[in-house]
GUVO-53976 format. One record per residue (C-alpha): residue in three letters; z negated, x, y negated. Coordinates in Angstrom, 2 decimals, padded with zeros to 5 digits, always signed. Layout:
BEGIN
PT rest      pz      px      py
PT  ALA       Z       X       Y
...
This chain:
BEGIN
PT rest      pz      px      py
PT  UNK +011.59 -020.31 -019.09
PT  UNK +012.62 -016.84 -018.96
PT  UNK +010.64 -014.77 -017.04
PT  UNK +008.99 -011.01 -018.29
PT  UNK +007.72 -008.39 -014.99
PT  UNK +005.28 -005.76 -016.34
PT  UNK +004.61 -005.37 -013.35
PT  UNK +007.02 -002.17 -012.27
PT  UNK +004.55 +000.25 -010.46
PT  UNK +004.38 -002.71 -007.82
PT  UNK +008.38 -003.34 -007.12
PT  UNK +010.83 -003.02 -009.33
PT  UNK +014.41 -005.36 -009.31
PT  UNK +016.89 -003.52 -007.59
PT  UNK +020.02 -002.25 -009.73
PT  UNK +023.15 -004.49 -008.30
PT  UNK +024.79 -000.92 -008.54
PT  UNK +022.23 +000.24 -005.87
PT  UNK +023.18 -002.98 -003.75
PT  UNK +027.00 -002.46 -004.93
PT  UNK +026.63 +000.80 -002.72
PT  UNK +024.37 +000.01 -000.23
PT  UNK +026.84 -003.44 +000.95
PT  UNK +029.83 -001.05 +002.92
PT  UNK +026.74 +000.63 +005.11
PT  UNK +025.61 -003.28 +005.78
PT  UNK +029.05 -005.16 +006.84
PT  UNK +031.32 -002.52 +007.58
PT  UNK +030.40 +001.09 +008.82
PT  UNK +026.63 -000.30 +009.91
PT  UNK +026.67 +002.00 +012.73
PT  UNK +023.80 +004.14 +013.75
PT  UNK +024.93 +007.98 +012.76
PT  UNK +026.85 +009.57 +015.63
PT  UNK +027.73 +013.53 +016.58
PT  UNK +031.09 +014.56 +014.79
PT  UNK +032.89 +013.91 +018.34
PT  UNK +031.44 +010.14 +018.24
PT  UNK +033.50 +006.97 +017.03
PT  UNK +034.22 +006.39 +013.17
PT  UNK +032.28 +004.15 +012.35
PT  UNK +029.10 +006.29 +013.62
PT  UNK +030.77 +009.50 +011.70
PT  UNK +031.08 +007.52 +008.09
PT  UNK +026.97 +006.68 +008.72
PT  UNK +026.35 +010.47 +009.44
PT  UNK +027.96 +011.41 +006.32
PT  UNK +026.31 +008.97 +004.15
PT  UNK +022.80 +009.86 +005.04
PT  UNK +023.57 +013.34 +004.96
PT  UNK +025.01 +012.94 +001.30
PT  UNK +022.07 +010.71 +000.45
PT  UNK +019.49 +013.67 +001.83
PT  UNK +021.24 +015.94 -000.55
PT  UNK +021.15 +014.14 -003.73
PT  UNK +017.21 +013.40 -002.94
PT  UNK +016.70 +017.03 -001.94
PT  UNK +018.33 +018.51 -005.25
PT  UNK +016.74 +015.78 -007.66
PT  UNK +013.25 +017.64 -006.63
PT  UNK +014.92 +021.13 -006.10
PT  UNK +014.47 +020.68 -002.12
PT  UNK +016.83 +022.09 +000.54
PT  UNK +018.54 +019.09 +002.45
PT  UNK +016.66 +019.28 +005.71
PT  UNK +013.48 +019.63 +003.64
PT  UNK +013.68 +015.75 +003.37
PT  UNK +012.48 +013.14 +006.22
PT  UNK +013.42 +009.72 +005.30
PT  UNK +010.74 +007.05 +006.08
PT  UNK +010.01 +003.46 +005.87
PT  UNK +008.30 +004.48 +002.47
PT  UNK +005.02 +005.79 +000.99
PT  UNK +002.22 +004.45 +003.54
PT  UNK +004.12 +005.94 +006.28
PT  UNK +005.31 +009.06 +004.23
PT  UNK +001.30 +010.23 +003.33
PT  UNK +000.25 +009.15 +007.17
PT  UNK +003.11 +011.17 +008.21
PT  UNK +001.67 +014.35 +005.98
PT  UNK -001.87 +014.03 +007.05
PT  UNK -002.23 +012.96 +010.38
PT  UNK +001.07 +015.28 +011.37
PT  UNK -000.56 +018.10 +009.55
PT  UNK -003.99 +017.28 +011.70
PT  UNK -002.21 +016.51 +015.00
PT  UNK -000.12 +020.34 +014.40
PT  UNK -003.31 +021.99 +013.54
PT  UNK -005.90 +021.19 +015.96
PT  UNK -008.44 +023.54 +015.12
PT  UNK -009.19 +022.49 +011.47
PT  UNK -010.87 +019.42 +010.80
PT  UNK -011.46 +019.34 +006.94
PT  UNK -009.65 +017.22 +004.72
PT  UNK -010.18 +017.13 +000.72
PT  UNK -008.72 +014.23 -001.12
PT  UNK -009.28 +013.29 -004.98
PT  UNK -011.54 +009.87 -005.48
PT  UNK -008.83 +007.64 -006.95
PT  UNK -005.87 +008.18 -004.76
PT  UNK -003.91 +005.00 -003.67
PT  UNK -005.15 +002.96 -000.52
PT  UNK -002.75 +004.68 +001.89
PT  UNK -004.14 +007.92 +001.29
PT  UNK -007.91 +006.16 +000.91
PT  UNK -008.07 +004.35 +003.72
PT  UNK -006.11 +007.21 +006.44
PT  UNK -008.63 +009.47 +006.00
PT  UNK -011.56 +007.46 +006.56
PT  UNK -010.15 +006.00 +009.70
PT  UNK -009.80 +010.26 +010.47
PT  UNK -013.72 +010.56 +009.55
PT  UNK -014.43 +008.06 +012.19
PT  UNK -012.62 +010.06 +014.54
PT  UNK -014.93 +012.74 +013.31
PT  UNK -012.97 +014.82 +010.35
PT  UNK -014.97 +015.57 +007.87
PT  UNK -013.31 +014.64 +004.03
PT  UNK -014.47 +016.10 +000.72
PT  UNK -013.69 +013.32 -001.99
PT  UNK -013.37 +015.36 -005.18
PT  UNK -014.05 +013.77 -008.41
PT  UNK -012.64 +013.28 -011.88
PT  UNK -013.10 +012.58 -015.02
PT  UNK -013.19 +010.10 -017.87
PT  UNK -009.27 +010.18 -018.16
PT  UNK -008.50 +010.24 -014.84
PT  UNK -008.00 +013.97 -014.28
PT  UNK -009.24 +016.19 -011.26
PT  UNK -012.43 +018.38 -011.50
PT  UNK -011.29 +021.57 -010.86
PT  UNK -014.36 +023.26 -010.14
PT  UNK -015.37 +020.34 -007.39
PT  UNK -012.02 +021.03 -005.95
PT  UNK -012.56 +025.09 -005.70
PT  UNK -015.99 +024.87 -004.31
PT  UNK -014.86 +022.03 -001.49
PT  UNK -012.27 +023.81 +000.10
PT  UNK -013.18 +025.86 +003.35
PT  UNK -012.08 +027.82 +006.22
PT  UNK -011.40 +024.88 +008.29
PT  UNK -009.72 +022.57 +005.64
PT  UNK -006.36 +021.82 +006.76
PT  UNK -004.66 +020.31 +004.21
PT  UNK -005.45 +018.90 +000.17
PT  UNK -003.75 +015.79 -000.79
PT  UNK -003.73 +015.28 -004.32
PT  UNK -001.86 +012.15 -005.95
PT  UNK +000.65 +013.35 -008.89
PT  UNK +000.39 +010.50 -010.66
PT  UNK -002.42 +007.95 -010.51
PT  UNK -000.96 +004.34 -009.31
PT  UNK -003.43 +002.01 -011.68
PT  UNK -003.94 +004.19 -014.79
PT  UNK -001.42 +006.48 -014.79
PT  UNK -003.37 +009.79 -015.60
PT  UNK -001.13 +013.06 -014.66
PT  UNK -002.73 +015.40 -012.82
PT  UNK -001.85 +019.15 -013.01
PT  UNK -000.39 +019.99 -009.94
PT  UNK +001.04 +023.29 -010.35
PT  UNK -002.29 +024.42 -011.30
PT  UNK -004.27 +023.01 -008.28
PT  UNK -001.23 +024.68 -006.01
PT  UNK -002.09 +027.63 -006.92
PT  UNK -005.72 +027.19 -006.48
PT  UNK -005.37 +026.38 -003.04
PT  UNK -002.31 +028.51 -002.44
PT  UNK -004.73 +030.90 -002.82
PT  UNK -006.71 +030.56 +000.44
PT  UNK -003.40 +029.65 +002.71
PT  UNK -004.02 +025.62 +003.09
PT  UNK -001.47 +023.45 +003.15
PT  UNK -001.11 +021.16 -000.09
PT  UNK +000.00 +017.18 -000.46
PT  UNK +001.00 +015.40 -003.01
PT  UNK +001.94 +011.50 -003.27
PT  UNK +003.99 +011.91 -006.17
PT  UNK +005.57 +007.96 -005.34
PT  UNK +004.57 +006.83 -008.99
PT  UNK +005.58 +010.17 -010.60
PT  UNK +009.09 +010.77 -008.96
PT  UNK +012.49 +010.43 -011.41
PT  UNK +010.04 +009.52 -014.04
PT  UNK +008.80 +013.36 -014.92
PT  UNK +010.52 +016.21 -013.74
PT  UNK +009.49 +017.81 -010.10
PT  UNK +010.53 +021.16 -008.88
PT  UNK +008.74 +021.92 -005.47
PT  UNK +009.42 +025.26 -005.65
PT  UNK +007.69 +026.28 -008.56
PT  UNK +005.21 +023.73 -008.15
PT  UNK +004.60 +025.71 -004.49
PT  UNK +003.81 +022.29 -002.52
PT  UNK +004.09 +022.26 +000.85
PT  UNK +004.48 +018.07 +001.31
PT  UNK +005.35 +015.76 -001.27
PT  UNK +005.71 +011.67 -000.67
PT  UNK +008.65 +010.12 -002.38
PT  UNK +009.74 +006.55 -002.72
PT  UNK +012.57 +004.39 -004.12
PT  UNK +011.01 +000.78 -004.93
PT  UNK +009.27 +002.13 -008.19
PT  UNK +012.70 +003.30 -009.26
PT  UNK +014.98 +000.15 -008.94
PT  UNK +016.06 +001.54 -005.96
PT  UNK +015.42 -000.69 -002.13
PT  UNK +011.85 -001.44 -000.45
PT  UNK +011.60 +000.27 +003.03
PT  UNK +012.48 +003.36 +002.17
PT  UNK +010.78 +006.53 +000.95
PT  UNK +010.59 +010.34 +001.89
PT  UNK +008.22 +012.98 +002.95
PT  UNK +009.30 +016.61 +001.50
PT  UNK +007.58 +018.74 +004.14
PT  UNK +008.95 +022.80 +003.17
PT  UNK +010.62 +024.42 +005.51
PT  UNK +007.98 +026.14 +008.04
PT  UNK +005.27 +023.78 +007.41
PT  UNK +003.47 +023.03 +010.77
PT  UNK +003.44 +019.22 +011.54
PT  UNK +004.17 +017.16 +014.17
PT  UNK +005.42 +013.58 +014.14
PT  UNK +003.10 +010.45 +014.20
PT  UNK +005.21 +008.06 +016.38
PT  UNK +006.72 +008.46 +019.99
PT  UNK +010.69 +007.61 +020.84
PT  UNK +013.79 +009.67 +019.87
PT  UNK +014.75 +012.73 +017.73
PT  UNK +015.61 +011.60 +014.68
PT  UNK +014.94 +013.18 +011.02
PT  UNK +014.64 +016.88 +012.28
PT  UNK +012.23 +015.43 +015.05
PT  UNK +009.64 +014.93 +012.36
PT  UNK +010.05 +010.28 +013.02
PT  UNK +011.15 +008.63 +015.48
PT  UNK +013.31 +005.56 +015.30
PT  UNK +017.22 +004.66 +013.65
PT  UNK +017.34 +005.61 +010.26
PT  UNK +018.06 +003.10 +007.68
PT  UNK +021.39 +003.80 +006.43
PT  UNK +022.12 +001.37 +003.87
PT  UNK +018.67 +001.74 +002.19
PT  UNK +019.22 +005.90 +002.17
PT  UNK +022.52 +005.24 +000.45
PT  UNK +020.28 +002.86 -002.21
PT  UNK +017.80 +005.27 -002.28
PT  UNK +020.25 +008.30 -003.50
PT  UNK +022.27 +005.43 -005.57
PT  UNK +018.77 +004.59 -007.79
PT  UNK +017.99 +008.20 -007.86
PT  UNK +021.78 +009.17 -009.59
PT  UNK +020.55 +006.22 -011.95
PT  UNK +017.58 +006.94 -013.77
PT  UNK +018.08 +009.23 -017.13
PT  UNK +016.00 +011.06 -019.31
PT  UNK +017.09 +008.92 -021.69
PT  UNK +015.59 +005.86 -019.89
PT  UNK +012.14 +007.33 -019.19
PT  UNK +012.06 +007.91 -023.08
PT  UNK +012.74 +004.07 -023.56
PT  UNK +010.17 +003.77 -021.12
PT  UNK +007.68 +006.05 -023.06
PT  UNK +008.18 +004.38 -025.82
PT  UNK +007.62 +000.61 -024.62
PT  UNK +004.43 +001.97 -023.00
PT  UNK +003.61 +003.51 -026.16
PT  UNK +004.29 +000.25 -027.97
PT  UNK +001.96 -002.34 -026.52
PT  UNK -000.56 +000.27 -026.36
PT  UNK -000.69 +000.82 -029.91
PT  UNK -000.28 -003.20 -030.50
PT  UNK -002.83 -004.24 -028.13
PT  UNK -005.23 -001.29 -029.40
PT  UNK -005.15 -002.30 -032.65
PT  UNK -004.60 -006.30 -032.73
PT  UNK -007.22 -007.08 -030.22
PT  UNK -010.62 -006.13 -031.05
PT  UNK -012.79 -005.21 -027.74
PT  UNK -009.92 -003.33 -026.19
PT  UNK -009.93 +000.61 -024.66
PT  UNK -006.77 +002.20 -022.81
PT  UNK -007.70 +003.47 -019.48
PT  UNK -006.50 +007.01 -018.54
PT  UNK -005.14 +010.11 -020.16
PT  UNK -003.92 +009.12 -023.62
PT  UNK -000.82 +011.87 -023.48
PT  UNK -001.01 +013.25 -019.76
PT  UNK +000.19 +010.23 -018.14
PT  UNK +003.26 +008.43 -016.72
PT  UNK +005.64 +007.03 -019.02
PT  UNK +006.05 +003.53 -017.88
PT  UNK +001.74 +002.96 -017.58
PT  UNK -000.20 +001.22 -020.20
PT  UNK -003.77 +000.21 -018.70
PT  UNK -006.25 -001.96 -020.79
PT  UNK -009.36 -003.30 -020.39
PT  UNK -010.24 -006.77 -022.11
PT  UNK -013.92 -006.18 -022.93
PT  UNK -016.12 -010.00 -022.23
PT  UNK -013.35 -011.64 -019.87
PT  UNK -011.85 -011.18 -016.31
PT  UNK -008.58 -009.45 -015.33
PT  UNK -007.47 -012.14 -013.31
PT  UNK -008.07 -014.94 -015.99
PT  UNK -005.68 -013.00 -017.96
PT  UNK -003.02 -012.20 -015.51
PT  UNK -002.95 -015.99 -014.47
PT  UNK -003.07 -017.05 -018.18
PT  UNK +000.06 -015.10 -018.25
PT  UNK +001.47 -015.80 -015.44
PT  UNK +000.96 -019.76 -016.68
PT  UNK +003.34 -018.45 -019.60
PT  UNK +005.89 -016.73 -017.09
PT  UNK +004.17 -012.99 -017.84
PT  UNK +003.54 -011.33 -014.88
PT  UNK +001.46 -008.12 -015.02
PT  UNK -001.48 -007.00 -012.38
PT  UNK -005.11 -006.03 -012.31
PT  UNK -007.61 -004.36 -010.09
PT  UNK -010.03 -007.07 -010.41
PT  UNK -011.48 -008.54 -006.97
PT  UNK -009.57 -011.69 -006.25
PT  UNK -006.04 -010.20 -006.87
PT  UNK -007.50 -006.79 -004.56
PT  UNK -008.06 -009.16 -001.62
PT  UNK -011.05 -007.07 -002.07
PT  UNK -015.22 -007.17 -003.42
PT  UNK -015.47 -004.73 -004.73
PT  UNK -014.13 -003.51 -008.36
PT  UNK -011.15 -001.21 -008.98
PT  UNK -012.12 +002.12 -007.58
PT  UNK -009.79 +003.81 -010.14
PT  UNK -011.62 +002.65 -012.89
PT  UNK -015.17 +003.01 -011.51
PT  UNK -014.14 +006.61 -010.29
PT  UNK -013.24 +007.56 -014.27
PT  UNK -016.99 +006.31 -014.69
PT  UNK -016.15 +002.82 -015.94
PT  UNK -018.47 -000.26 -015.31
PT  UNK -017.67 -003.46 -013.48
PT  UNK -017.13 -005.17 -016.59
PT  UNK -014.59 -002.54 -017.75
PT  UNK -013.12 -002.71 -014.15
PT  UNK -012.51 -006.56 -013.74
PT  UNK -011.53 -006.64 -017.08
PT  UNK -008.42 -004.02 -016.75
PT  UNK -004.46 -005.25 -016.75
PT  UNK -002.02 -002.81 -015.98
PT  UNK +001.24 -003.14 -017.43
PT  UNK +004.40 -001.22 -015.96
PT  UNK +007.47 -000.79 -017.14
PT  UNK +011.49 -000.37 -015.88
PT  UNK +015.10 -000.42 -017.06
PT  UNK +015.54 -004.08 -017.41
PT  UNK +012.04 -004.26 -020.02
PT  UNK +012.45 -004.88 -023.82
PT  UNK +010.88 -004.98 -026.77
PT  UNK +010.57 -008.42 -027.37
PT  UNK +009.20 -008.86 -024.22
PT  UNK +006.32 -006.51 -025.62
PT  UNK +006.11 -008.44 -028.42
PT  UNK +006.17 -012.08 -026.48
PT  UNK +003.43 -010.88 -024.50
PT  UNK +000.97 -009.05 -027.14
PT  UNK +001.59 -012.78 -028.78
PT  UNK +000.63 -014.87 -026.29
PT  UNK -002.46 -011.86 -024.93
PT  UNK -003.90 -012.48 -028.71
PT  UNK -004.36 -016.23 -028.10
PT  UNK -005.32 -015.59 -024.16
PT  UNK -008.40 -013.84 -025.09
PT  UNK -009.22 -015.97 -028.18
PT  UNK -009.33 -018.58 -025.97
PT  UNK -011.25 -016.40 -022.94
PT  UNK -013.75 -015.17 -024.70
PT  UNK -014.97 -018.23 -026.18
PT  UNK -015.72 -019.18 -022.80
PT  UNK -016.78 -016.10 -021.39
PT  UNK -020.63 -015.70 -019.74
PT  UNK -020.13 -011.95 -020.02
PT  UNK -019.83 -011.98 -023.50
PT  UNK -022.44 -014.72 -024.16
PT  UNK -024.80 -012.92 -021.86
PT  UNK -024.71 -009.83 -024.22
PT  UNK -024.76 -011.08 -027.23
């Protein structure tokens, strides 16, 4: 049986062209990078990561020693708060949005227990800051704003320009995890006037273990971890050289036209699912969102009966219901955007990449109609209300 992944925002497949040019920088110049009067093989490693900083750097209109490579998006937004924190002693205030993604989440309220104070600002019904909140939380002592571009369950697009220059305006320093966003709409640092953006390469085909912290060029942050020089002096540890070279490699890769594709696939089962199964609602922004996102809730029957209905039939697609959240509690995307726990533990996300089709669409809205036939014959929810 042929399997279908809808389940892109999580990993995608690496492109064998990424691995085609990542394979040299793993059996035959896998030195560390050396000075220009080091041996060859140390030289060729130099030269690839500093090519592979350069293609990142101009993709998002960055200079070259703008970008820090990291072991990928946790460590990238640790790096940007708790380096901006550690450089500015004296300012203790944090603002964050509500329905940023766990690494973000859970940093700064292991920070409040070491007695920062964070402002969680809300949003609303699509997903989408509260601009107001956000003006009226920010003080003399905040340090820095972290603000997700794109949101990592329902896709929603927030306006980041916008909030740059809102904050811009009183001299703090702005973040934005843009992991879900990046290659997928277009980025320009510059005019969005960011001061840190997170980057990584698994959501775009590219290699896990690898992502990148834009931090502009006089922004005051010290590194997180202890040992040698590397990256500017802004991480210690050997940089990954074959996984840079992947990273630029998937980067060179993606196309407008393929995020079009991608639109249009997400656009698809949206419109099929909308209008095929009754009891259905699309969570987030219906136009301001990612192009590879479609999130649906299943009114009167659990996310995870769905996903491993579908999984049964070699469809794999995720949810932010409890079990598969390792977690109690609900998705705190969807209850954030004001959504119940039944319209919570009944949301699927599906997410899309290069190596998608139509048919798969069309295989899974097939089997989805008869999955929640079947569910919601069974279903207490939907018994209990009606």
């Amino acid at each position: 049986m042929d399997k279908i992944y809808f389940d892109n925002s999580s990993s995608t497949r690496m492109d064998e062209r990424v691995l085609a040019e990542m394979e040299p920088y793993l059996f035959d110049s896998y030195a560390t990078p050396t000075s220009d009067f080091g041996y060859s093989m140390g030289t060729d490693a130099k030269d690839a990561l500093r090519i592979s900083r350069e293609t990142i750097a101009k993709s998002i209109n960055a200079l070259t020693k703008e970008i820090v490579f990291t072991s990928g998006f946790t460590e990238s937004n640790n790096l940007a708060i708790k380096g901006i924190l550690k450089k500015l002693k004296n300012k203790k205030h944090i603002i964050i949005s509500t329905i940023e993604d766990f690494s973000i989440l859970n940093t700064v309220k292991m920070l409040e227990k070491d007695g920062y104070k964070v402002t969680y600002i809300g949003v609303d019904e699509y997903g989408l800051l509260n601009i107001n909140e956000l003006k009226n939380a920010l003080r003399d002592d905040t340090a820095i704003v972290s603000i997700q571009t794109a949101n990592q369950e329902i896709g929603t697009l927030q306006n980041i320009k916008e909030i740059a220059e809102i904050v811009k305006k009183k001299n703090i320093l702005l973040h934005t995890d843009a992991t879900h966003a990046f290659m997928r709409i277009p980025i320009n640092v510059k005019e969005w006037n960011l001061d840190l953006m997170t980057i990584d390469a698994y959501t775009i085909h590219g290699p896990r273990g690898i992502g990148a912290l834009y931090i502009k060029k006089g922004t005051p942050i010290k590194k997180i971890m202890d040992g040698g020089y590397q990256e500017f002096d802004k991480r210690a540890g050997p940089e990954n050289i074959p996984s840079a070279v992947g990273f630029a490699k998937a980067v060179k890769l993606v196309t407008k036209d393929e995020n079009i594709e991608l639109e249009k696939m997400r656009d698809y089962i949206i419109k099929r699912i909308i209008n095929e199964i009754p009891d259905t609602i699309i969570n987030g922004h219906p136009t301001k969102r990612i192009p590879h996102n479609a999130n649906i809730t299943f009114h009167y029957v659990e996310g995870e009966s769905i996903t491993l209905h579908l999984d049964m039939r070699g469809i794999a697609v995720s949810t932010g219901s409890a079990c598969f959240s390792k977690s109690l509690e609900a998705s705190h995307v969807i209850l954030g955007i004001g959504g119940d726990h039944e319209r919570a533990h009944g949301s699927v996300r599906f997410t899309f990449g290069r190596f998608n089709t139509k048919k798969e669409i069309d295989e899974t809205v097939l089997a989805l109609k008869e999955i929640i036939e079947i569910l919601r014959k069974i279903s207490p929810i939907k018994k209990a209300e009606a």
